[in-house]
N, C-alpha and C positions, 0 to 999 in steps of 0.2 A: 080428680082422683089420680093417684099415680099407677099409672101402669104398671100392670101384675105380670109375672113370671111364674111357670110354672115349675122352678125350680127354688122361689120363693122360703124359706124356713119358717115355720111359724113365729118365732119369734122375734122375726125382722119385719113382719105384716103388724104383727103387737105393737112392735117399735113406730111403727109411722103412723100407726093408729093413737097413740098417745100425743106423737108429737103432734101431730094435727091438730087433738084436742087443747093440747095446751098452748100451741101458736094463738086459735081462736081467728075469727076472719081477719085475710088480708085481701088488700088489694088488688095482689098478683092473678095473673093470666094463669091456666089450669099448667102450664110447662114451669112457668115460672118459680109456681107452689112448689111443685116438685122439685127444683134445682133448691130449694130452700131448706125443703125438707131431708133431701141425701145431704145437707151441709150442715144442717142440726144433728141428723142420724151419726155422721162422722166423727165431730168436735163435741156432743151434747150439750151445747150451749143454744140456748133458745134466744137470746142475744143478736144472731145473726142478720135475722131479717133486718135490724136498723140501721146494717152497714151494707148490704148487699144490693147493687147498680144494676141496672139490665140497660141499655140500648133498645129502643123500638125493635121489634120483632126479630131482636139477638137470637133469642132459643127456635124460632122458627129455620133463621140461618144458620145456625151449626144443626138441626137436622136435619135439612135440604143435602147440606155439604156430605155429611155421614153418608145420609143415602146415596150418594153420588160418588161414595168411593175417596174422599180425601181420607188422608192420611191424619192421624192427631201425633204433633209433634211436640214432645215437652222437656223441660229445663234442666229435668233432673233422672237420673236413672227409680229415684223411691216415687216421684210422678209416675211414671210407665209403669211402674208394677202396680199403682196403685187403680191404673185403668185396665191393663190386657188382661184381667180374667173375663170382667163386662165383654170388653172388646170382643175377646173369643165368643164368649157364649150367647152372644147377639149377630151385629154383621161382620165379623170376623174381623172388622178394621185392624189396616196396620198401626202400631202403637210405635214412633221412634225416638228418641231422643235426642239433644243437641251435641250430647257427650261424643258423639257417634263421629261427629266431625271435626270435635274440640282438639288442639294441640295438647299433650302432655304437661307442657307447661304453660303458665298465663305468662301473653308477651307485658312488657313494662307496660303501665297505664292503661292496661285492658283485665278479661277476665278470662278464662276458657270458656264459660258459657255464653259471653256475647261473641266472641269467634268462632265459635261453633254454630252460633245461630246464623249466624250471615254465611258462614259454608252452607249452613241444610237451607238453607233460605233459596241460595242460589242454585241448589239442585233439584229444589220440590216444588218451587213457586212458579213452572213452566205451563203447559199446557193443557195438564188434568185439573181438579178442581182444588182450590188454595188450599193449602192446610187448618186444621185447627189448630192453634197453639192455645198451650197451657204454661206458663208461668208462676210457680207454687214457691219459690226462691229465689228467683235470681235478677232485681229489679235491673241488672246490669244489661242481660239479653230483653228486656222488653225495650229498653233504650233502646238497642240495636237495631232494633225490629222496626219502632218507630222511628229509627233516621233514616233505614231502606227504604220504606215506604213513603216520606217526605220526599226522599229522592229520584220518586218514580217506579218503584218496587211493585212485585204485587201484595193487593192486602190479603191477608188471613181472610177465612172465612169467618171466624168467629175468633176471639182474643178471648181466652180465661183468664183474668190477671190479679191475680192475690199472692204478689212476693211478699212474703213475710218478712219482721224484722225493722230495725229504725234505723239502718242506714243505706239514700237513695230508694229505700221505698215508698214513701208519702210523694216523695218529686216523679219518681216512675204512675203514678197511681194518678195524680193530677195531670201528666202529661197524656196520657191515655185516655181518660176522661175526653179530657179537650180535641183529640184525634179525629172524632166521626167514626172510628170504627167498629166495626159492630164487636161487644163486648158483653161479658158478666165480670165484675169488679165486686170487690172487697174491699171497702174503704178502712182507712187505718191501719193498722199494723199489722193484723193479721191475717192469716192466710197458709200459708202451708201446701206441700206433695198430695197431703192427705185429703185437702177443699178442692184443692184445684180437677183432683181424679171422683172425688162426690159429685161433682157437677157435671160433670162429662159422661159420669156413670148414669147421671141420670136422662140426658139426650138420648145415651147410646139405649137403655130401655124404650124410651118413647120412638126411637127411629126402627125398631123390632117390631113393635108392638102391632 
C-alpha cells in the first residue's frame, strides 16, 4: 500500500484507490507499486506498467540515498519544480538541476544539458552520498553520465531515466539498460519532467514515512 501523508486530499487517496483497482495484481515489490502508481496518477495512462524497468532493489537504493542526504539532481528546470514541493514536505531534500552549471550557450556538437551534467557531476559526485539523477528529457546528459562513469566516475545512486521524445532516446534507454546501474527506466518514447518527478515523489513519501 502506498504510503499515506497526512496532508494527503481526498481526492488523490480516491485517485490511487481507483488506479490500484484497475491496475489489478502485479508483480511489483510494495515500492515498486507505488512508483507505478504516482506514474499512472501523473500521465493517467494505466499503460505504463508494460514499459516501466526497475533494477534489483533500485527503489530500496534511491531510499537509502534520500535518507542519507543525497541530493536529487535533474535535467530540466520543469523536473525540479515537479519534485521540490514533495521534497520540502518530506526530508527537505535539496532539489538541483543541471541548468545550474549549463553554459548559456550549447558548445558545437554538444548540448547545455550534457555540459552542465558533467559540471554538477564533478562537484556533487565527491564525498557525501551519490546523487539521484532524474533524466525526464534530455537523452543527451544521460549519455554524459554514462561516459563519466565508464571512465571511472562516481555512479548515481539511483538513475530515473525516461527522456522523452525519438531522437537519441531509444539509444540513451538501451544503453542504460545495459550499464548495471541501479535504475527506474521507461522503455520507448515516453517519459517526460512530469514521470521522472512521479517517481521520485514517490521514494521521497516512502523515505518519510
Amino acid at each position: 500500500m502506498m504510503a499515506g501523508m497526512a496532508q494527503d486530499h481526498p481526492i488523490f487517496t480516491e485517485s490511487i484507490r481507483r488506479i490500484r483497482e484497475a491496475l489489478g495484481p502485479t508483480a511489483l515489490h510494495p515500492l515498486e507499486q507505488q512508483v507505478l502508481e504516482r506514474l499512472v496518477h501523473s500521465s493517467g495512462d494505466l499503460t505504463l506498467g508494460g514499459l516501466l524497468q526497475f533494477t534489483p532493489g533500485a527503489c530500496d537504493r534511491g531510499l537509502e540515498a534520500l535518507r542519507s542526504g543525497a541530493v536529487i539532481l535533474t535535467d530540466t528546470a520543469m523536473a525540479a519544480a515537479a519534485v521540490a514541493p514533495m521534497a520540502k514536505r518530506t526530508l527537505g531534500t535539496q532539489v538541483l538541476t543541471v541548468l545550474e552549471w549549463a553554459p548559456d550557450c550549447a558548445p558545437q556538437g554538444s548540448t547545455r544539458t550534457a555540459v552542465g551534467l558533467e559540471r554538477a557531476w564533478n562537484d556533487l559526485s565527491g564525498d557525501r552520498s551519490s546523487p539521484l539523477l532524474l533524466i525526464g528529457s534530455a537523452p543527451t546528459a544521460l549519455e554524459r553520465l554514462l561516459d563519466l562513469v565508464a571512465a571511472g566516475a562516481a555512479a548515481p545512486s539511483l538513475v530515473i531515466g525516461m527522456p522523452v521524445g525519438f531522437v537519441g532516446v531509444a539509444e540513451s534507454k538501451r544503453r542504460l539498460a545495459a550499464s548495471g546501474l541501479p535504475q527506474i527506466r521507461l522503455e520507448g518514447s515516453r517519459g517526460g519532467a512530469g514521470l521522472v518527478g512521479a517517481a521520485v515523489n514517490a521514494l521521497l513519501r516512502a523515505a518519510s514515512a
